[in-house]
VOGU-3710 file (C-alpha; in Angstrom, 3 decimals, decimal comma):
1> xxxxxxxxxx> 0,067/-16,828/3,890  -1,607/-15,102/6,834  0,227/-15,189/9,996  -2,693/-15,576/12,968  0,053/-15,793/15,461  -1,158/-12,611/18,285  2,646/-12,680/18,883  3,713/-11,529/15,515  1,471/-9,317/15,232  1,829/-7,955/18,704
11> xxxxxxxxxx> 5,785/-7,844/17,815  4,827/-5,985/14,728  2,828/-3,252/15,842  5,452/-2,918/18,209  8,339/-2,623/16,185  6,398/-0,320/13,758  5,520/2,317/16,768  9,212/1,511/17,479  10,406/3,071/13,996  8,400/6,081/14,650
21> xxxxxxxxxx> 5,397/5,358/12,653  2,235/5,539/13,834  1,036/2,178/14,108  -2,187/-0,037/15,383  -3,997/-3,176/15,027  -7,968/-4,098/13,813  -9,242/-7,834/14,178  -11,681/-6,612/10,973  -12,000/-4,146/8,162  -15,057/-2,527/9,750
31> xxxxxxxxxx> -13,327/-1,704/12,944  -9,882/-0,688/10,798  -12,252/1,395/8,220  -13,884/3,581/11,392  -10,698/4,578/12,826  -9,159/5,035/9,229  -11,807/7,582/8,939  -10,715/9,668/11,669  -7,266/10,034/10,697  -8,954/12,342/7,555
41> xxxxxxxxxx> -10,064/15,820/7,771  -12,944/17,624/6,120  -13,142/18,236/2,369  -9,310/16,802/1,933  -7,789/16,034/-0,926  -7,107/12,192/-0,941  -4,734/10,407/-3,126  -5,256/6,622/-3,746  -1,738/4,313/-4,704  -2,496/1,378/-6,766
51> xxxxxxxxxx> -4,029/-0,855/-4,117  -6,053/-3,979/-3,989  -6,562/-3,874/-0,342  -7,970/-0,069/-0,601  -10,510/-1,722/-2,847  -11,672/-4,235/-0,841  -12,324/-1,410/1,719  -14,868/-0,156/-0,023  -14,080/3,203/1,239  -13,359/6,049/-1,723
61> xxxxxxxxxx> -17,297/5,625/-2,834  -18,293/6,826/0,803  -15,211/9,436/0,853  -16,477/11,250/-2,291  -20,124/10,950/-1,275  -18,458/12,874/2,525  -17,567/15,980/0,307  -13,526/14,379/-0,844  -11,429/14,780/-3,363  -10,163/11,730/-4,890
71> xxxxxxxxxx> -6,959/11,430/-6,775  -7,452/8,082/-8,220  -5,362/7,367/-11,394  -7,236/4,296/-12,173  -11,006/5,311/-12,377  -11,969/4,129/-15,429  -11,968/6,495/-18,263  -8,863/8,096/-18,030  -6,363/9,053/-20,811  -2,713/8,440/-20,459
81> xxxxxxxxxx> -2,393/12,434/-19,876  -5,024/12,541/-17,184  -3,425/9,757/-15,390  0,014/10,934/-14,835  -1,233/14,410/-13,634  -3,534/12,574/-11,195  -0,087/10,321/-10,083  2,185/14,011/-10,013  -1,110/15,258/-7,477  -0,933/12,659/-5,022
91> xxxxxxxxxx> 2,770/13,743/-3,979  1,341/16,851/-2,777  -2,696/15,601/-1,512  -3,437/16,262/2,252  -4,137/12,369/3,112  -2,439/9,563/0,870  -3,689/5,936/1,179  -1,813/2,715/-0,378  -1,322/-0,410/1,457  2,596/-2,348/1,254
101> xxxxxxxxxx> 3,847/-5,510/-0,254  5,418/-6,686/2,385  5,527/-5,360/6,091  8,704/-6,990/8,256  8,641/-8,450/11,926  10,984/-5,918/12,593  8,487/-3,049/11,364  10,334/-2,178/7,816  7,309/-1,397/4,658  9,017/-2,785/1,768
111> xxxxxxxxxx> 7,581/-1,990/-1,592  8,271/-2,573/-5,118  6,793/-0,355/-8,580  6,815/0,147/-11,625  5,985/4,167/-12,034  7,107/4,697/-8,754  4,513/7,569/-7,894  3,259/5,473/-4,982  6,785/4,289/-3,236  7,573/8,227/-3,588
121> xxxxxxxxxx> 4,609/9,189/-2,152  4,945/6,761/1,113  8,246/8,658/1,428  7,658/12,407/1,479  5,156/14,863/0,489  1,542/14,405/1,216  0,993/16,085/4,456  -0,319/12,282/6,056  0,007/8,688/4,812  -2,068/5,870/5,852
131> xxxxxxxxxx> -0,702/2,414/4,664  -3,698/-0,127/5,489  -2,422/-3,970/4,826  -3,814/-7,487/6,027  -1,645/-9,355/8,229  -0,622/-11,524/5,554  1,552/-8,650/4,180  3,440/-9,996/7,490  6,796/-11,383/6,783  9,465/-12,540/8,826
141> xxxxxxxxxx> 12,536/-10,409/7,602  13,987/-8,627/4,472  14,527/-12,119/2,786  11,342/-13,074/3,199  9,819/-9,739/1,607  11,899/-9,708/-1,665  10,346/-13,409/-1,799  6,731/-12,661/-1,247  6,883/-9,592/-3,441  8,510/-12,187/-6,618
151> xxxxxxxxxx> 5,752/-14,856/-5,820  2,771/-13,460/-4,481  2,736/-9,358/-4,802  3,799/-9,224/-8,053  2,384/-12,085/-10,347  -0,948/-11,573/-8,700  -0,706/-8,009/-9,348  0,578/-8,331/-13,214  -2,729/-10,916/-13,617  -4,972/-7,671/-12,148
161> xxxxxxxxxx> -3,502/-5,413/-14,345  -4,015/-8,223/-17,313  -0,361/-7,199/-18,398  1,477/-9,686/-20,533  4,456/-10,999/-18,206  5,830/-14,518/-17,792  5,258/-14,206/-14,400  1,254/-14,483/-14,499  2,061/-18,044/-16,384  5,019/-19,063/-13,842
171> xxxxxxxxxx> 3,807/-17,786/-10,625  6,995/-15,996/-9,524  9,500/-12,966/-10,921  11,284/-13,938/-14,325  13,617/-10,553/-13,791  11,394/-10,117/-17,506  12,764/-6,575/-19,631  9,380/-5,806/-21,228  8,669/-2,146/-21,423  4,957/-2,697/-18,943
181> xxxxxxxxxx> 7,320/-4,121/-16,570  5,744/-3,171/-13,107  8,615/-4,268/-11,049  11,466/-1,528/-11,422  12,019/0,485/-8,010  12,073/-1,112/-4,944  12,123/0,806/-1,230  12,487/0,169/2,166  10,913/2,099/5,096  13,166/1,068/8,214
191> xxxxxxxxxx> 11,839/4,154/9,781  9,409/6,875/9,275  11,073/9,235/7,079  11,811/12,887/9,394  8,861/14,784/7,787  6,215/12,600/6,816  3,237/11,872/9,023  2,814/7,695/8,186  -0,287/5,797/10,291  0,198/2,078/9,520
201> xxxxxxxxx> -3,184/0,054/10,153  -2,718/-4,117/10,143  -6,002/-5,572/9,553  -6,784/-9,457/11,256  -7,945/-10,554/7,535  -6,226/-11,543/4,625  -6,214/-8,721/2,139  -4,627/-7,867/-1,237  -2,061/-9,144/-2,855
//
């Protein structure tokens, strides 16, 4: 559910700046999308986590067409080879964008794969992350996150990725053991990691999953 409360998300943006990551607020996409392009330098190479809210940006089409590379493991037509050398790339692209499961009041990204290339990437190695995320990624604490990834983030995402878990039938995490599992490593960002450059953008929309 999106929180349209200008005090939460005031306290959020604060907290986030507080953690040491770069952080700012966009009532819409359009207005998030032009300052999202400034963070990126000419011709850079641009890797691209698994994210629903990066599509709805409608943004890599216009990157590529500025001169980009895109490192985008799930452009259709790739082979299971081609895809994880695409995922070992984007630890080491100059600009990596992804969006989070669940951001807390208290300005913690918490995150939950399955690979794990895109929680690994958030952490060190591209030389800048941008993590773009509606404000109903908003939660109130730690609690609250684990609960919105098991009943939101992560059925939604298993019915996108048509994979065959109980959760797309039950609406929430059945802790299932089958081998497309997407749910095995969970992080938390409580503060920007020492090296890595992280911009955080909340958007005033609802947006992925």
């Amino acid at each position: 559910m999106s929180t349209n409360n200008p005090e939460i998300i005031q306290k959020t943006v604060a907290n986030l700046q507080k953690n040491h990551f770069t952080a700012s607020y966009y009532p819409s996409k359009e207005e998030a999308v032009a300052h999202l392009l400034t963070l990126i330098a000419d011709e850079a190479t641009i890797g691209v986590g698994g994210s629903w809210t990066i599509e709805q940006l409608n943004i890599l089409d216009k990157l590529e067409a500025q001169g980009h590379t895109i490192l985008n493991h799930n452009k259709p037509g790739l082979n299971p080879d081609q895809i994880v050398a695409i995922r070992r790339q984007q630890l080491n692209c100059d600009v990596f964008m992804t969006s989070s499961n669940a951001i807390t009041e208290a300005g913690q990204l918490v995150n939950t794969d399955g690979v794990g290339n895109r929680v690994a990437a958030m952490i060190f190695g591209p030389k800048r992350v941008i993590v773009v995320a509606g404000i109903n990624k908003i939660v109130k604490d730690l609690d609250q996150a684990d609960a919105r990834i098991k009943t939101t983030a992560a059925p939604l995402n298993n019915k996108r990725l048509n994979k065959p878990h109980p959760c797309v039938k039950t609406g929430e995490c059945m802790n299932c053991q089958l081998p497309t599992r997407i749910c095995n490593v969970t992080t938390v960002l409580n503060k920007r990691p020492a090296l890595s450059d992280i911009h955080i953008i909340l958007i005033g929309e609802e947006l992925g999953f």
